[in-house]
PDB file with SEQRES, HELIX, SHEET and CRYST1 records, atoms N, CA, C and O in Angstrom:
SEQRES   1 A   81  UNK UNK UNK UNK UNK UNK UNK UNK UNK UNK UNK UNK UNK          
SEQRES   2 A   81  UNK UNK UNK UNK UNK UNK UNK UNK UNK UNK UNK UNK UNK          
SEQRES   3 A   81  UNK UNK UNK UNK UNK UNK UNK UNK UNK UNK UNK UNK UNK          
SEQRES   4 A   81  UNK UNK UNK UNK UNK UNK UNK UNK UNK UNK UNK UNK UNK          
SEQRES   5 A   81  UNK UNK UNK UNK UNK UNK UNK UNK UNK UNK UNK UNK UNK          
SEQRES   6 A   81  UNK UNK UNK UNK UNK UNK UNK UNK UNK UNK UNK UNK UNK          
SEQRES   7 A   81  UNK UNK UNK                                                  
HELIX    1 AA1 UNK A   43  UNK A   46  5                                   4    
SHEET    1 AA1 2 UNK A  30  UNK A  32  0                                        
SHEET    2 AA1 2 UNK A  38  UNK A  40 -1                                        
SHEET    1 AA2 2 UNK A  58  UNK A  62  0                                        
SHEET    2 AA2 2 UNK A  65  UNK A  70 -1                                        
CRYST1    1.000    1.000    1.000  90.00  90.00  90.00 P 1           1          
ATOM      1  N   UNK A   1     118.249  94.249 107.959  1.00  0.00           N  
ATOM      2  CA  UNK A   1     117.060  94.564 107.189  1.00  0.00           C  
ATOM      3  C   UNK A   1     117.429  95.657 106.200  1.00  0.00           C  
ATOM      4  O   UNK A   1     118.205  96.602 106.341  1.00  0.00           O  
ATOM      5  N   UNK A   2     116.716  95.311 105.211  1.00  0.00           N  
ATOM      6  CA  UNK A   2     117.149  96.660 103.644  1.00  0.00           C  
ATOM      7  C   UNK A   2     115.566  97.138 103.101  1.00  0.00           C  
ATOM      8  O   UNK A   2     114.533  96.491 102.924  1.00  0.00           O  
ATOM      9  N   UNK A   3     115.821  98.213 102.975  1.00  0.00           N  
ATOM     10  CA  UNK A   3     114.743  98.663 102.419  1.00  0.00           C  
ATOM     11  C   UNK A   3     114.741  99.676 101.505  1.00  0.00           C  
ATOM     12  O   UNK A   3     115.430 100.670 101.734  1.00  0.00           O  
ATOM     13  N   UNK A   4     114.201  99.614 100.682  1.00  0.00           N  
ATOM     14  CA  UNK A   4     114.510 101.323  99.243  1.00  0.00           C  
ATOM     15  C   UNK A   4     113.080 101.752  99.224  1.00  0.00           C  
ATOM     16  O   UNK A   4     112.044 101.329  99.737  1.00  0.00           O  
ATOM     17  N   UNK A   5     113.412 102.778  98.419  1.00  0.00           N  
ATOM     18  CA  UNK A   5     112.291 103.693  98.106  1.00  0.00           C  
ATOM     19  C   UNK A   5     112.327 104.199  96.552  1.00  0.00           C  
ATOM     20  O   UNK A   5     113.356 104.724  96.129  1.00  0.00           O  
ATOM     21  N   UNK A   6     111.105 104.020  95.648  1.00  0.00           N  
ATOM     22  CA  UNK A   6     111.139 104.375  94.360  1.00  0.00           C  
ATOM     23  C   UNK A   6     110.617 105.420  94.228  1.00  0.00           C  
ATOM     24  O   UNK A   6     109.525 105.660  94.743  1.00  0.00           O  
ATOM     25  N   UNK A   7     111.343 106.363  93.438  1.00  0.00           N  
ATOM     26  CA  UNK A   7     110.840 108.031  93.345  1.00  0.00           C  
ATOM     27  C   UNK A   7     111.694 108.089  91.919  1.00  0.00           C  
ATOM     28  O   UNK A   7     112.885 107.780  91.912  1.00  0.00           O  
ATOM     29  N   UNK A   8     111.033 108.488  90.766  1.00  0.00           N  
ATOM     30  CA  UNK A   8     111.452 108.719  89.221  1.00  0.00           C  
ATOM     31  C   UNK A   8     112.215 107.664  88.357  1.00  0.00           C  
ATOM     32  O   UNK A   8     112.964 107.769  87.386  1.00  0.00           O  
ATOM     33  N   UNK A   9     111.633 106.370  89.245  1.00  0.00           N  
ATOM     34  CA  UNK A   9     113.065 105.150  88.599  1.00  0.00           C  
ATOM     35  C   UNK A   9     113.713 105.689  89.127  1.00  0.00           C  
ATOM     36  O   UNK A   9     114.425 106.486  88.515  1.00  0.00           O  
ATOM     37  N   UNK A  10     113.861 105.528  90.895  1.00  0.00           N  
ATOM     38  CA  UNK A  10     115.873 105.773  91.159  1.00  0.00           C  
ATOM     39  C   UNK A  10     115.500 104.950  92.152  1.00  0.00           C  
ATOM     40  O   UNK A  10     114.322 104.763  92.456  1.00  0.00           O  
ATOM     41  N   UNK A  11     116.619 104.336  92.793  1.00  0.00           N  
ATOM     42  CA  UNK A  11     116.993 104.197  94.336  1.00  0.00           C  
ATOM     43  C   UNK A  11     117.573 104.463  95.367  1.00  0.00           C  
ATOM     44  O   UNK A  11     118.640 105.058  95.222  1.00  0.00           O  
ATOM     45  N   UNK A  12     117.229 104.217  96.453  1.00  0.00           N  
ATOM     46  CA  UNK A  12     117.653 105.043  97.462  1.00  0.00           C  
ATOM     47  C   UNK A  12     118.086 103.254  98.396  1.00  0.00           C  
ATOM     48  O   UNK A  12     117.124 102.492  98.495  1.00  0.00           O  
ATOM     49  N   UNK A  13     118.975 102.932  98.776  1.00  0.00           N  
ATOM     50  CA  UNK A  13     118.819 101.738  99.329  1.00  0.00           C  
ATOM     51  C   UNK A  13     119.214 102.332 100.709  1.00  0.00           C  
ATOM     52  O   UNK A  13     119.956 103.306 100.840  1.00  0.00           O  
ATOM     53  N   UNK A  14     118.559 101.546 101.859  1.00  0.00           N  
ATOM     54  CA  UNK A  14     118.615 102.036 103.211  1.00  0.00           C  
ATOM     55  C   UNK A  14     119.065 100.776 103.487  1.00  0.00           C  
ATOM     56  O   UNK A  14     119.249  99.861 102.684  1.00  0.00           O  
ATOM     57  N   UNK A  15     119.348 100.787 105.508  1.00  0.00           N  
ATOM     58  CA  UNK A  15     119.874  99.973 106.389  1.00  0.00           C  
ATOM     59  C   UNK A  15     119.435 100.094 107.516  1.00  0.00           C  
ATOM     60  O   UNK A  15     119.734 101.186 107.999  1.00  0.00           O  
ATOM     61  N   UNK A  16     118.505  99.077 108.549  1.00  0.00           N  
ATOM     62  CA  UNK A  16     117.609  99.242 109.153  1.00  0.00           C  
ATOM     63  C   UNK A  16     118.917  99.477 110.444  1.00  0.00           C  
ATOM     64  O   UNK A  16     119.752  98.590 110.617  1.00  0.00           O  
ATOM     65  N   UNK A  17     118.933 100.591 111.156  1.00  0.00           N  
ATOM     66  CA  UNK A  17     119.906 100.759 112.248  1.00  0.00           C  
ATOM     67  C   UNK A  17     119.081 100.483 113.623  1.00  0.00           C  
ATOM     68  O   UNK A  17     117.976  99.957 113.754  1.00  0.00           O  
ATOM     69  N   UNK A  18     119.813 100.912 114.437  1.00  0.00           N  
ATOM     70  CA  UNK A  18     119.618 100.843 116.126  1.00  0.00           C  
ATOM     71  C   UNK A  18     118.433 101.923 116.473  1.00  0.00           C  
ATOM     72  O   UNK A  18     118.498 103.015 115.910  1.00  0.00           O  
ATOM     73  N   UNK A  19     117.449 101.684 117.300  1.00  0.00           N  
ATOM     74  CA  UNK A  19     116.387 102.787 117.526  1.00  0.00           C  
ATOM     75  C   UNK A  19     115.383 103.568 116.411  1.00  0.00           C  
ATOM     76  O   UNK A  19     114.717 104.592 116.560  1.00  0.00           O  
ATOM     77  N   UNK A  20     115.540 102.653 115.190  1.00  0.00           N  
ATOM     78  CA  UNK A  20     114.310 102.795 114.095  1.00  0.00           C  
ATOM     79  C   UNK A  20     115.255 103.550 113.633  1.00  0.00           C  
ATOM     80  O   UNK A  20     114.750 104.663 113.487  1.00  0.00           O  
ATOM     81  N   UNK A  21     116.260 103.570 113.344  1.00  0.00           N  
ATOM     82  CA  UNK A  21     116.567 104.363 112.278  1.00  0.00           C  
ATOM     83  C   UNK A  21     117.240 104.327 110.811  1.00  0.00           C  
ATOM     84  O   UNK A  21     118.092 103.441 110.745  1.00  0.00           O  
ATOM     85  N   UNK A  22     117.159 104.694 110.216  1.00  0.00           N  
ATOM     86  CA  UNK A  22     117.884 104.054 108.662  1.00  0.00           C  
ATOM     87  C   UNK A  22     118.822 104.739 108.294  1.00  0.00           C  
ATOM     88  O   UNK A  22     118.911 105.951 108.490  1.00  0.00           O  
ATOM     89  N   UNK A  23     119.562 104.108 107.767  1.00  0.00           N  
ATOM     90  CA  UNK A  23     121.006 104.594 107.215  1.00  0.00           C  
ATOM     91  C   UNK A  23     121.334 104.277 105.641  1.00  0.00           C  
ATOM     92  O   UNK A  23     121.239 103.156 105.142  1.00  0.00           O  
ATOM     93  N   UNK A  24     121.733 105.450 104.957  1.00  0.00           N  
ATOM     94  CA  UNK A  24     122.208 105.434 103.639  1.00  0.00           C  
ATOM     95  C   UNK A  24     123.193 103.766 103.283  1.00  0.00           C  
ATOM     96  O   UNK A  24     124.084 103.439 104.065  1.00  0.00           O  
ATOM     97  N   UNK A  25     122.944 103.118 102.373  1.00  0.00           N  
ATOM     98  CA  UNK A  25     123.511 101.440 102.353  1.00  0.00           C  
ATOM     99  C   UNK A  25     123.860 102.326 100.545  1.00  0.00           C  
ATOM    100  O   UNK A  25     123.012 102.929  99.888  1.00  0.00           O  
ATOM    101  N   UNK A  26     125.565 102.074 100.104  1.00  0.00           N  
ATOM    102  CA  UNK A  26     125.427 102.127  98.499  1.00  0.00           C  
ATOM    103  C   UNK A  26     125.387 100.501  98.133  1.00  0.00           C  
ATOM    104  O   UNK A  26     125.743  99.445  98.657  1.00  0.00           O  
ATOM    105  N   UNK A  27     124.558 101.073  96.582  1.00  0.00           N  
ATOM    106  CA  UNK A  27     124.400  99.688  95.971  1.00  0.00           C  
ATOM    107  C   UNK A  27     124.255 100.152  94.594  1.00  0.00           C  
ATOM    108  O   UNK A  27     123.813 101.259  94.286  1.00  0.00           O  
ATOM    109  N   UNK A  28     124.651  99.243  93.776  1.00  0.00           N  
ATOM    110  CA  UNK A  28     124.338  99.273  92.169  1.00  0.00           C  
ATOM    111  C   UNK A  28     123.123  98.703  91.953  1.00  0.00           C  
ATOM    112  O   UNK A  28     122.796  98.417  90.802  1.00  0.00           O  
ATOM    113  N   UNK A  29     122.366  98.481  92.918  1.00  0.00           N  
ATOM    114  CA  UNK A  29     120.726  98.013  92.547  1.00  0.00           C  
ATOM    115  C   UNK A  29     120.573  98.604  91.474  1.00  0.00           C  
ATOM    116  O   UNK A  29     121.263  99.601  91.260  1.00  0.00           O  
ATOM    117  N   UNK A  30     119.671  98.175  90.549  1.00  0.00           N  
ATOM    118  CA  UNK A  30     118.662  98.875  89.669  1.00  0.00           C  
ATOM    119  C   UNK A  30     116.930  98.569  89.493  1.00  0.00           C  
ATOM    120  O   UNK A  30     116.358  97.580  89.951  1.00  0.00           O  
ATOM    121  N   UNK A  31     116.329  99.604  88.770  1.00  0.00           N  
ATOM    122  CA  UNK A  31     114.954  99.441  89.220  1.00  0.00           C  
ATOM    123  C   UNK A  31     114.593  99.352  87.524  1.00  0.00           C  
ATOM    124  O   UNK A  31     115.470  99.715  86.740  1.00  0.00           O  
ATOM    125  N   UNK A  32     113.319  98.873  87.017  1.00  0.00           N  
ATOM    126  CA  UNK A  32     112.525  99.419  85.955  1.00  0.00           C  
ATOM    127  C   UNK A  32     110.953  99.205  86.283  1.00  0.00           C  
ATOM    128  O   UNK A  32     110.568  98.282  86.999  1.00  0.00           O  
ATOM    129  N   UNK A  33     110.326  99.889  85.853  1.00  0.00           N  
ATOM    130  CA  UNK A  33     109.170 100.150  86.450  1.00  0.00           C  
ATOM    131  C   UNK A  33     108.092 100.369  84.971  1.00  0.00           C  
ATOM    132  O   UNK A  33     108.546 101.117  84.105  1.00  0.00           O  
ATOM    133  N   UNK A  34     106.932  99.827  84.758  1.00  0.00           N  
ATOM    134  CA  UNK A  34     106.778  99.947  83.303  1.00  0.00           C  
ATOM    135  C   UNK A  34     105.084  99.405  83.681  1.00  0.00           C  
ATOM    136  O   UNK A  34     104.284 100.165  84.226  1.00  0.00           O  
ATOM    137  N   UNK A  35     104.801  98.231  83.354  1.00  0.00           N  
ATOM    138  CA  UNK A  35     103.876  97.480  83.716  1.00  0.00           C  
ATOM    139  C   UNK A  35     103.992  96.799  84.712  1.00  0.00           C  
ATOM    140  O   UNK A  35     103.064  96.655  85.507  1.00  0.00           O  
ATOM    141  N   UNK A  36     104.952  96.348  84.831  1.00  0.00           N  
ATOM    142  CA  UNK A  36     105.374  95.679  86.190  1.00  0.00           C  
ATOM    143  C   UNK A  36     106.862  96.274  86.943  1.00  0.00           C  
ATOM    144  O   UNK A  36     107.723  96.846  86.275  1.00  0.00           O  
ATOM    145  N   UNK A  37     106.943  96.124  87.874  1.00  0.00           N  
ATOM    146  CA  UNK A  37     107.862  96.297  88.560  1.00  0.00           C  
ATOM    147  C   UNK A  37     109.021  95.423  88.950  1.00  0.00           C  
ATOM    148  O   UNK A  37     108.816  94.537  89.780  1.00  0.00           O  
ATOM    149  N   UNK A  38     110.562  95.632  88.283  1.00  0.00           N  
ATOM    150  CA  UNK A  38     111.734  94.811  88.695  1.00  0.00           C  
ATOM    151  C   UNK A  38     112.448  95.632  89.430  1.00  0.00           C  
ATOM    152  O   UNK A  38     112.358  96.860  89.427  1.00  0.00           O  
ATOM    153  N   UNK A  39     113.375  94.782  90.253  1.00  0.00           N  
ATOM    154  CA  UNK A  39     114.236  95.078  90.860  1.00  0.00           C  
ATOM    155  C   UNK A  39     115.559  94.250  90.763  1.00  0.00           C  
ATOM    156  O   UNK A  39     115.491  93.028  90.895  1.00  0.00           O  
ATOM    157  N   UNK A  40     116.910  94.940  90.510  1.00  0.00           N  
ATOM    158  CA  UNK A  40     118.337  93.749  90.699  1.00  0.00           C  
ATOM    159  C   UNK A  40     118.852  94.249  91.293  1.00  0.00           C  
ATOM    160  O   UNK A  40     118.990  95.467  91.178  1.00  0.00           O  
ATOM    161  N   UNK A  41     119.577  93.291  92.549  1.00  0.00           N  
ATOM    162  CA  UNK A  41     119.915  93.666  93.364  1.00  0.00           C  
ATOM    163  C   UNK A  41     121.238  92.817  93.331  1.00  0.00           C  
ATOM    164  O   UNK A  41     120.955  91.627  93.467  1.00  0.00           O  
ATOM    165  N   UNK A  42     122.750  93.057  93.180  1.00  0.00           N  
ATOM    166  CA  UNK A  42     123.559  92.264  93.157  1.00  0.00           C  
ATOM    167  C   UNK A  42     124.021  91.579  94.547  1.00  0.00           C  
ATOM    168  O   UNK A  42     124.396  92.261  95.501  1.00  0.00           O  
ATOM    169  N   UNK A  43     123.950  89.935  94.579  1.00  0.00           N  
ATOM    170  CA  UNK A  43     124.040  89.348  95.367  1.00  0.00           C  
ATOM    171  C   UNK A  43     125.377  90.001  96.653  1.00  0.00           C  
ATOM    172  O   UNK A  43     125.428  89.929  97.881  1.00  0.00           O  
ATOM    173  N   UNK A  44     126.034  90.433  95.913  1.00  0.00           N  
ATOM    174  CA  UNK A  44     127.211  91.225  97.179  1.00  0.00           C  
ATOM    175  C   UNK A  44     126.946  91.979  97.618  1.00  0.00           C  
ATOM    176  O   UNK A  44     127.503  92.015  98.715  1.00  0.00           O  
ATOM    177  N   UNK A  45     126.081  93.115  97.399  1.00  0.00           N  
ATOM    178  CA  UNK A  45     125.491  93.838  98.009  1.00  0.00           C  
ATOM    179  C   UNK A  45     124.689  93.970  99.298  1.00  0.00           C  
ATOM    180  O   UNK A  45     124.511  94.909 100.073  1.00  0.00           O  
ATOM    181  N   UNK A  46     124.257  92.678  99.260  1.00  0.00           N  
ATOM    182  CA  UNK A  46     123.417  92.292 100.442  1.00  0.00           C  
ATOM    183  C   UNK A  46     123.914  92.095 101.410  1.00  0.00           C  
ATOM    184  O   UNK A  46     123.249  91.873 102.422  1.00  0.00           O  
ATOM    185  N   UNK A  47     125.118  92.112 101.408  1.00  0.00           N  
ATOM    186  CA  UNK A  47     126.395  91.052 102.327  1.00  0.00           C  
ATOM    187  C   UNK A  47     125.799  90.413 103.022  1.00  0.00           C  
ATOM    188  O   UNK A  47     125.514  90.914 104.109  1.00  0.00           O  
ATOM    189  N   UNK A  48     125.310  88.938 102.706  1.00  0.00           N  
ATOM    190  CA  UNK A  48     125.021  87.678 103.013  1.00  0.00           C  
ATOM    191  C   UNK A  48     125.657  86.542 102.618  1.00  0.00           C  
ATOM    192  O   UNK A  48     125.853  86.406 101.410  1.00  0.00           O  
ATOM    193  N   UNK A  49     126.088  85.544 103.505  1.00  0.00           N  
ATOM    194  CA  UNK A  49     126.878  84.663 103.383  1.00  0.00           C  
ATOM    195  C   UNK A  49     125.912  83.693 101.971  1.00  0.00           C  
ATOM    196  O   UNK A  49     124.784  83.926 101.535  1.00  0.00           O  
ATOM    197  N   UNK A  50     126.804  82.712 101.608  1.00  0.00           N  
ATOM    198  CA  UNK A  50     126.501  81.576 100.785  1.00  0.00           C  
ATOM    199  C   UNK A  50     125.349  80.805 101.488  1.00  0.00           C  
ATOM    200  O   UNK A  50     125.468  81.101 102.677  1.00  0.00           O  
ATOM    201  N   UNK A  51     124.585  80.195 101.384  1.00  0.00           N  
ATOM    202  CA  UNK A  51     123.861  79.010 101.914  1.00  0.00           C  
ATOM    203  C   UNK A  51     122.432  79.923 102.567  1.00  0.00           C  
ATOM    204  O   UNK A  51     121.395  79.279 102.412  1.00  0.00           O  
ATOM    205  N   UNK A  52     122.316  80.718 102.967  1.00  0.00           N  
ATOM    206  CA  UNK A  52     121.598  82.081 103.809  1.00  0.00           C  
ATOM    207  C   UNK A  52     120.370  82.294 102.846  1.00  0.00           C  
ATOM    208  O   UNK A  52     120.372  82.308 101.615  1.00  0.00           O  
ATOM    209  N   UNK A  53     119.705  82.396 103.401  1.00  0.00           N  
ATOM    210  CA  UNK A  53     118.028  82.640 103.095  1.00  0.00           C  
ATOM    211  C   UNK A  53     117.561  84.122 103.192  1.00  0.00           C  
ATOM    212  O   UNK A  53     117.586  84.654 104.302  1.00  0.00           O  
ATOM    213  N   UNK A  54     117.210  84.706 102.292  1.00  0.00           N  
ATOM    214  CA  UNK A  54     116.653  86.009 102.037  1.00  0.00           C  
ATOM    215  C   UNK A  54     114.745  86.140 102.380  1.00  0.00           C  
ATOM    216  O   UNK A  54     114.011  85.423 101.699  1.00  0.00           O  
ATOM    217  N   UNK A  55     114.153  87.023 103.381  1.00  0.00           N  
ATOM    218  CA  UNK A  55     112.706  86.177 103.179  1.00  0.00           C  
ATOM    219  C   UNK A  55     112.724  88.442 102.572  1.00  0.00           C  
ATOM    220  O   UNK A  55     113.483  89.381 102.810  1.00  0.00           O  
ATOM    221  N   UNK A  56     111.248  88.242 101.666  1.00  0.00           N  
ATOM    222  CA  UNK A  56     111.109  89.797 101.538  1.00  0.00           C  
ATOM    223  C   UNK A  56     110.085  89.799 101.387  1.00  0.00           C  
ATOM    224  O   UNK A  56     109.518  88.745 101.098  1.00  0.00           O  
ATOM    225  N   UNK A  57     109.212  91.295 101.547  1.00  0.00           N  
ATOM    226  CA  UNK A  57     108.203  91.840 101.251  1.00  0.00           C  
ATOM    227  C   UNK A  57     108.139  92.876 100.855  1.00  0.00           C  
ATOM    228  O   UNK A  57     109.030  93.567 101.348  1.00  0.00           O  
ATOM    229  N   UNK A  58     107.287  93.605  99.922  1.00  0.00           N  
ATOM    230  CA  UNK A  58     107.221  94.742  99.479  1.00  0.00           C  
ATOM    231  C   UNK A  58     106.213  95.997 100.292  1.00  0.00           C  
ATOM    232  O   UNK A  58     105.044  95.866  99.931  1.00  0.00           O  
ATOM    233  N   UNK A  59     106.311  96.602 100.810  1.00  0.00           N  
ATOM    234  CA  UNK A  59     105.711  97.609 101.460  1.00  0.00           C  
ATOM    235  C   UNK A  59     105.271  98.750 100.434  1.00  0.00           C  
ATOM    236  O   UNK A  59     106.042  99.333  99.671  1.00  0.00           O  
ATOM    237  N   UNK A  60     104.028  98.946 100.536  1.00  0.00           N  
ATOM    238  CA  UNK A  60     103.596  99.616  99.670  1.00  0.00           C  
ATOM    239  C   UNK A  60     103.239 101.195 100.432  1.00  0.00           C  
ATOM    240  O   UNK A  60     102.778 101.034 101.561  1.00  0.00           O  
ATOM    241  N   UNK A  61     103.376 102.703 100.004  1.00  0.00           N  
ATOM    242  CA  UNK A  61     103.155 103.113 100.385  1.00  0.00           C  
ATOM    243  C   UNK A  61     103.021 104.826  99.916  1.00  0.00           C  
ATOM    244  O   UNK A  61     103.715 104.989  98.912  1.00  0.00           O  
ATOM    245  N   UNK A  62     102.416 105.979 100.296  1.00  0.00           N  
ATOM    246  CA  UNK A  62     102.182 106.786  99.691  1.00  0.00           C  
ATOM    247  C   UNK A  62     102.859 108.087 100.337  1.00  0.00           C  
ATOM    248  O   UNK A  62     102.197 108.603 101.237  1.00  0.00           O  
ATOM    249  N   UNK A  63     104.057 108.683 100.021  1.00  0.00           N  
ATOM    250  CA  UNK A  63     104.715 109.594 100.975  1.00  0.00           C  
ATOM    251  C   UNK A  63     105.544 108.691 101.943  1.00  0.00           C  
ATOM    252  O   UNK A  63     106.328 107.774 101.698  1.00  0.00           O  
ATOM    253  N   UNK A  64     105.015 109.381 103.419  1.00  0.00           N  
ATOM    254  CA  UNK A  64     105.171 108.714 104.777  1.00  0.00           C  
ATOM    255  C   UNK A  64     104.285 107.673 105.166  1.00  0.00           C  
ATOM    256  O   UNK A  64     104.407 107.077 106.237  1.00  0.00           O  
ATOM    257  N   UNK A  65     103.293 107.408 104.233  1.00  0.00           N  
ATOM    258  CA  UNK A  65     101.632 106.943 104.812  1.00  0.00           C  
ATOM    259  C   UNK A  65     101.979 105.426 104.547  1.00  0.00           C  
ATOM    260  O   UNK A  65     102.248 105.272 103.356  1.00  0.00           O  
ATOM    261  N   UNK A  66     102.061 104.233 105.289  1.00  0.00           N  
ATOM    262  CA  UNK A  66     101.804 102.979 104.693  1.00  0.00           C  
ATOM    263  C   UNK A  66     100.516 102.734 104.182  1.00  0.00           C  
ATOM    264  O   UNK A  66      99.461 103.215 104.598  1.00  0.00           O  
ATOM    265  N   UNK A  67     100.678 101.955 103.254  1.00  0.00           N  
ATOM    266  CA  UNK A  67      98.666 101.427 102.284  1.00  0.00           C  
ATOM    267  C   UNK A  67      98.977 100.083 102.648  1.00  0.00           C  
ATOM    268  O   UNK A  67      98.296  99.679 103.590  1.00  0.00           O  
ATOM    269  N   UNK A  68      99.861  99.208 102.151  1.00  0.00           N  
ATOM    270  CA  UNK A  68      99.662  97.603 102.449  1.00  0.00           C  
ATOM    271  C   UNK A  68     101.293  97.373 102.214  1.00  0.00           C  
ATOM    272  O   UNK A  68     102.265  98.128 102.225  1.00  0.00           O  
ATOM    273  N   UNK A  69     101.110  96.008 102.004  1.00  0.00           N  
ATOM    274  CA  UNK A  69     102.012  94.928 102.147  1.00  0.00           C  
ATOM    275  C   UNK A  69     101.769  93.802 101.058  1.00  0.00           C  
ATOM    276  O   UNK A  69     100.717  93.162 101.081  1.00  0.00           O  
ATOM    277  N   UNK A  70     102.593  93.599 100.252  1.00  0.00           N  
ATOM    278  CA  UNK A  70     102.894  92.309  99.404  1.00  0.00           C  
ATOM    279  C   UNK A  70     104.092  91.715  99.544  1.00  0.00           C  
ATOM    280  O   UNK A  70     105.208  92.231  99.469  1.00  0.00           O  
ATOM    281  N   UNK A  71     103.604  89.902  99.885  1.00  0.00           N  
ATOM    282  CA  UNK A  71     102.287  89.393  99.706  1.00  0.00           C  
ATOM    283  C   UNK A  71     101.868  89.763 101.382  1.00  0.00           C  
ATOM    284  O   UNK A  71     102.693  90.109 102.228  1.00  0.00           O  
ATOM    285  N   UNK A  72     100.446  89.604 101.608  1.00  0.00           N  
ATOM    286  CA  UNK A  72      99.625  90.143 102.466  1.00  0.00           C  
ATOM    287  C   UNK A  72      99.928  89.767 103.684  1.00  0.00           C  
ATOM    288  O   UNK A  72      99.927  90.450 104.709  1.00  0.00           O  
ATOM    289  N   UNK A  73     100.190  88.644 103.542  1.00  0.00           N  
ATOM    290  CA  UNK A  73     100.270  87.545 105.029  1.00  0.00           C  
ATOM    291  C   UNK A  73     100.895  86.603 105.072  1.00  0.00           C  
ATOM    292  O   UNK A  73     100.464  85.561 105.565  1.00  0.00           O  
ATOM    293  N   UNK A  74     102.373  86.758 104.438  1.00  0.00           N  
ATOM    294  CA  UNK A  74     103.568  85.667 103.961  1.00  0.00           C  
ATOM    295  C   UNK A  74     105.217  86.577 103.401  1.00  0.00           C  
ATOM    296  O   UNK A  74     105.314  87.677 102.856  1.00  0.00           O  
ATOM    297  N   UNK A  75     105.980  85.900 103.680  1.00  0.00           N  
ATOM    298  CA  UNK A  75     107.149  86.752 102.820  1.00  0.00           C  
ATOM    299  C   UNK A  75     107.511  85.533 101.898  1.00  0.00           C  
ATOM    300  O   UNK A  75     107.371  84.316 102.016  1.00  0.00           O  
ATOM    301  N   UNK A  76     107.999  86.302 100.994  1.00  0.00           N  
ATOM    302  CA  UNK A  76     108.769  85.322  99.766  1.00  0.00           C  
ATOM    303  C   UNK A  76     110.584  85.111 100.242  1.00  0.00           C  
ATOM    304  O   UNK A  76     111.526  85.811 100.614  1.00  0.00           O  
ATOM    305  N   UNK A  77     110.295  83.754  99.950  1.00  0.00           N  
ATOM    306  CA  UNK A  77     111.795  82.948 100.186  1.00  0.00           C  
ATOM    307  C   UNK A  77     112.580  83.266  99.285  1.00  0.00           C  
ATOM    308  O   UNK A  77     111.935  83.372  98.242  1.00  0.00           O  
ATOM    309  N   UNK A  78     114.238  83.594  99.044  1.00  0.00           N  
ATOM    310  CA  UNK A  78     114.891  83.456  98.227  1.00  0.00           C  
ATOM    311  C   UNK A  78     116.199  83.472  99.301  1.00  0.00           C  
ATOM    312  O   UNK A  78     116.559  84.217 100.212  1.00  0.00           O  
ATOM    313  N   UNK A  79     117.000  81.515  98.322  1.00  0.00           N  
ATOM    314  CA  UNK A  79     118.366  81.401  98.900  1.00  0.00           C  
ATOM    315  C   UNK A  79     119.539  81.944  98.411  1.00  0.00           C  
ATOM    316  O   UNK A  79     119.454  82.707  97.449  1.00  0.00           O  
ATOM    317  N   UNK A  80     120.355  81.755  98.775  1.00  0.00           N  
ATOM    318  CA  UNK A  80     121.481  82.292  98.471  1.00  0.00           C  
ATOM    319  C   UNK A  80     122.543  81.581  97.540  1.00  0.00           C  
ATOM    320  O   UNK A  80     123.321  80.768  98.039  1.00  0.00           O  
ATOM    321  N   UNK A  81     122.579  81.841  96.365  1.00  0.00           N  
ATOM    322  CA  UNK A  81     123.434  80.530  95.339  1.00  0.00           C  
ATOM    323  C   UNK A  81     124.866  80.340  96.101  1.00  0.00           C  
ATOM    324  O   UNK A  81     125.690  79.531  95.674  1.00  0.00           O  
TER     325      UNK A  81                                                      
END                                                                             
């Protein structure tokens, strides 16, 4: 599991460890943030094999505080070229 955090346009990419805990993951991700929100994330980075299915959601949240989840009650599919 991967997860970042956006603070000034930067990233922070994490790594979901043993006993809830997260660990610093480097990545050349990049973010832009404007009207809408992108994210690139280079496929090696992920270290996931070929053929492998990515499911994600966006966690929305304020500080420490969770607010929601997009999408609400589904994750989005993406395979692996």
């Amino acid at each position: 599991m991967r997860g970042f955090r956006l603070g000034a346009k930067s990233i922070r990419f994490q790594e979901a460890g043993e006993r809830d805990e997260w660990h610093p993951h480097i990545s050349r991700a990049q973010v832009g943030l404007d009207k809408c929100l992108e994210v690139a994330i280079p496929w090696a980075d992920l270290q996931i094999m070929p053929d492998w299915s990515l499911r994600l959601i966006a966690v929305l949240s304020e500080g420490e505080r969770y607010c929601s989840c997009l999408p609400f009650d589904a994750s989005i599919a993406i395979g692996m070229p």
